[in-house]
matplotlib code that plots the C-alpha trace (Angstrom):
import matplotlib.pyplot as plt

x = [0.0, 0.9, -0.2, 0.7, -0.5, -0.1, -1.9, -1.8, -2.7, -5.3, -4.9, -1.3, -1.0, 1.7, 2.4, 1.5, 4.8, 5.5, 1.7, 1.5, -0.7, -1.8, -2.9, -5.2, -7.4, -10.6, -11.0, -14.9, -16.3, -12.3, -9.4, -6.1, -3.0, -0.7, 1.5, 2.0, 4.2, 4.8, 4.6, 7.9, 8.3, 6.5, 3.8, 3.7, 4.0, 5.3, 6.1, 4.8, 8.0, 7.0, 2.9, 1.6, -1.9, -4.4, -7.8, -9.8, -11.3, -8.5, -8.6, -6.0, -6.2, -4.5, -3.7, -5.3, -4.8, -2.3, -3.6, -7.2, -9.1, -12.0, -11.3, -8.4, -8.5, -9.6, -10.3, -10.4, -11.5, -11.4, -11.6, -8.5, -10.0, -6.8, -3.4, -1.5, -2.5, -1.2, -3.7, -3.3, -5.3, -4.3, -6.1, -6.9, -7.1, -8.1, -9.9, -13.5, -13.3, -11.7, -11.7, -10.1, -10.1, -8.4, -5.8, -2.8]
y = [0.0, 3.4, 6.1, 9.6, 12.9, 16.6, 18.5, 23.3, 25.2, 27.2, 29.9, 30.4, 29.5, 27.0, 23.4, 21.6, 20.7, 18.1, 17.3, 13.5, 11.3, 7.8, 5.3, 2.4, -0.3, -1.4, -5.1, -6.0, -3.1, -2.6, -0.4, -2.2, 0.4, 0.0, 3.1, 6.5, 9.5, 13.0, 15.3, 16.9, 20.7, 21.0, 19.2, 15.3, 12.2, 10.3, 6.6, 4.9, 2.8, -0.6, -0.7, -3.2, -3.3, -4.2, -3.6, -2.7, 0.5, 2.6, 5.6, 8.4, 10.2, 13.7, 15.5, 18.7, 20.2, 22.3, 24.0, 24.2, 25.0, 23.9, 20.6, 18.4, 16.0, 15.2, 11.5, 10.6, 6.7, 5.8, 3.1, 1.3, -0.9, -1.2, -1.7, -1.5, 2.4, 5.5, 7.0, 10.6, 11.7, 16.1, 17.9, 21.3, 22.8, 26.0, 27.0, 26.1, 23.9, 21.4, 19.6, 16.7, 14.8, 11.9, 13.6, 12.5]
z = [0.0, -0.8, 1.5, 2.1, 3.6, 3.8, 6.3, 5.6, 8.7, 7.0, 9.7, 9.4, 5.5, 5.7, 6.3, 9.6, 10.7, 13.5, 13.9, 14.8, 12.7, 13.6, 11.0, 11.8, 9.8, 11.0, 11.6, 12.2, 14.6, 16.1, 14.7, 14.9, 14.9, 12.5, 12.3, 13.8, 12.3, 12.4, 9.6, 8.1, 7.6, 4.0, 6.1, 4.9, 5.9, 2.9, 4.3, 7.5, 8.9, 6.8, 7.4, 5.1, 4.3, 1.7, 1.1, 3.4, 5.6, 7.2, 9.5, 9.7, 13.0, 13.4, 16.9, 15.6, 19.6, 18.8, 15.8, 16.6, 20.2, 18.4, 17.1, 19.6, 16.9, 13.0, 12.0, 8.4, 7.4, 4.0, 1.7, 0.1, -3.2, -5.1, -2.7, -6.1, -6.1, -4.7, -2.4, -1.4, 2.0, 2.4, 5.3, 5.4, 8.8, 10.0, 13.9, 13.3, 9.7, 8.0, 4.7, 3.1, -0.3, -2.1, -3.6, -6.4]

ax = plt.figure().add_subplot(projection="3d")
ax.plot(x, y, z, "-o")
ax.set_aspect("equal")
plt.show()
């Protein structure tokens, strides 16, 4: 699987540096953990120490307390079909919104 993420502090208008980011895939009604990580100064997360995983539903959860009073964290699951593809999961982040997408 190919994963990756870049999370922009909307407020200040540049990358989230040093936020940590946990990944987890959901087994039945549980989430198992499989990796955490912190994002680099431009903001990303590029590789997740060796985390293999295939299809299935996965959950990226960012510690959004240090950026946002409003929101102490921002969980994102989403749907892996094709493990062969790159999948691309940015979040914007400012105090009282957020947005994400599959991105390239």
């Amino acid at each position: 699987m190919s994963l990756s993420t870049h999370v922009l502090d909307a407020a200040r208008g540049r990358p989230a540096e040093g936020l940590p980011v946990r990944l987890e895939r959901r087994d039945g009604t549980a989430w198992t953990p499989l990796a955490e990580a912190r994002t680099d100064a431009d903001g990303r997360i590029r590789e997740w120490g060796g985390a293999e995983a295939g299809a299935g539903t996965y959950r990226l959860t960012f510690d959004t307390g240090g950026l946002s009073d409003f929101y102490p964290e921002v969980a994102v699951a989403f749907t892996i079909t094709d493990p062969a593809q790159h999948y691309h999961v940015p979040l914007l982040l400012s105090p009282f919104a957020y947005s994400t997408y599959r991105g390239s």
